[in-house]
Structure formats: structure tokens, C-alpha cells
N, C-alpha and C positions, 0 to 999 in steps of 0.2 A: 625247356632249353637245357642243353648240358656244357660243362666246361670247354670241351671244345669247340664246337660251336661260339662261345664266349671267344675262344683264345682267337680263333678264326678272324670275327667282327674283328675285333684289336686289331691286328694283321694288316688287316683292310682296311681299316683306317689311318696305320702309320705310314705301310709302304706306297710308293707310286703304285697309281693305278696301271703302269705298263708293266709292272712285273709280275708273273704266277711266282706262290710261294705252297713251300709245303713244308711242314715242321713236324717231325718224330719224337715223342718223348718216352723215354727206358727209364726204369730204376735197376740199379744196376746192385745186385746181391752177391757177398763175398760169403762163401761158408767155412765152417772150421776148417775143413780138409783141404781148403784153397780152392775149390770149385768156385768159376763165373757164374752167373745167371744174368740177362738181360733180356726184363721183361716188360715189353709195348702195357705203358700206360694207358693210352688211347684205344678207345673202342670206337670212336669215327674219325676220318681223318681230317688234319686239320691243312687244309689247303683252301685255294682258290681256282687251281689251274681245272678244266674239263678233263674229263674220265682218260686216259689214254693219250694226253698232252707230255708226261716224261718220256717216252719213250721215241720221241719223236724231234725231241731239245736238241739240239746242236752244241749249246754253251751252258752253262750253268754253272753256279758258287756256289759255293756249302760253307759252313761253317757249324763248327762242333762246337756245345760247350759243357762243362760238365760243373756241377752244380752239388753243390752238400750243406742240408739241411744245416738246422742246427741240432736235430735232433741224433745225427749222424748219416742220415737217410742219401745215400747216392743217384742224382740222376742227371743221364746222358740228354742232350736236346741239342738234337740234329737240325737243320734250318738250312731248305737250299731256294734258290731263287734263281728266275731266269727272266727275258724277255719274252713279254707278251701282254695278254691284259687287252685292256679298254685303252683308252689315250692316243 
């Protein structure tokens, strides 16, 4: 098993079984010279929804949130949800 997957199960257990969800996690790199970087933490994705089900949503929420260690460490974690699902 790996993390996402883990984070996935979670997911699935808090939110209603009528909603697909899908969550994106960034850390997000500042350099000296002011250059961005944001870079996909996740190597599988961490959803519910079947293959091809965003592009086909009519409605959907997001919500962003951003997040700093305490070790200083920046990460973006994106979270959108729609109707559908089981139920």
C-alpha cells in the first residue's frame, strides 16, 4: 500500500458516498532568485470518481488549501468534489 491510496480509504470514509472526490497535493518551492516550482507530490491519484468522469461534471467545488510545515516546507492541496457516487 502507499500513501495515497491510504489518503484515498480516508476520503471514503468521511465523505458521503454520493460524492466523487479528487485531491491534488503540490509542494510548492521558492528559489533564491524568486523562481516558483510546484511540484505533484502524488505518484497515483488520489480519487474515487471512474477514469474520465471530470470531464464530463457539470458542477463541481474546489477548495484550496495551503499548508506549512513546521519545518518550513510549502504544500498546495487542492480538493474538488462533485455529485455522484453510490447512494
Amino acid at each position: 500500500m502507499n500513501w495515497e491510496w491510504d489518503l484515498t480509504l480516508d476520503l471514503n470514509t468521511l465523505l458521503p458516498p454520493v460524492l466523487y472526490f479528487n485531491m491534488s497535493i503540490y509542494e510548492v518551492q521558492i528559489r533564491a532568485n524568486g523562481e516558483v516550482f510546484v511540484i505533484p507530490l502524488s505518484n497515483e491519484p488520489i480519487s474515487n470518481a471512474p477514469f474520465g468522469v471530470s470531464g464530463q461534471v457539470l458542477e463541481k467545488a474546489s477548495v484550496t488549501y495551503v499548508y506549512t510545515s513546521r519545518t518550513g516546507c510549502v504544500y498546495l492541496i487542492i480538493l474538488s468534489l462533485t455529485r455522484g457516487g453510490v447512494g
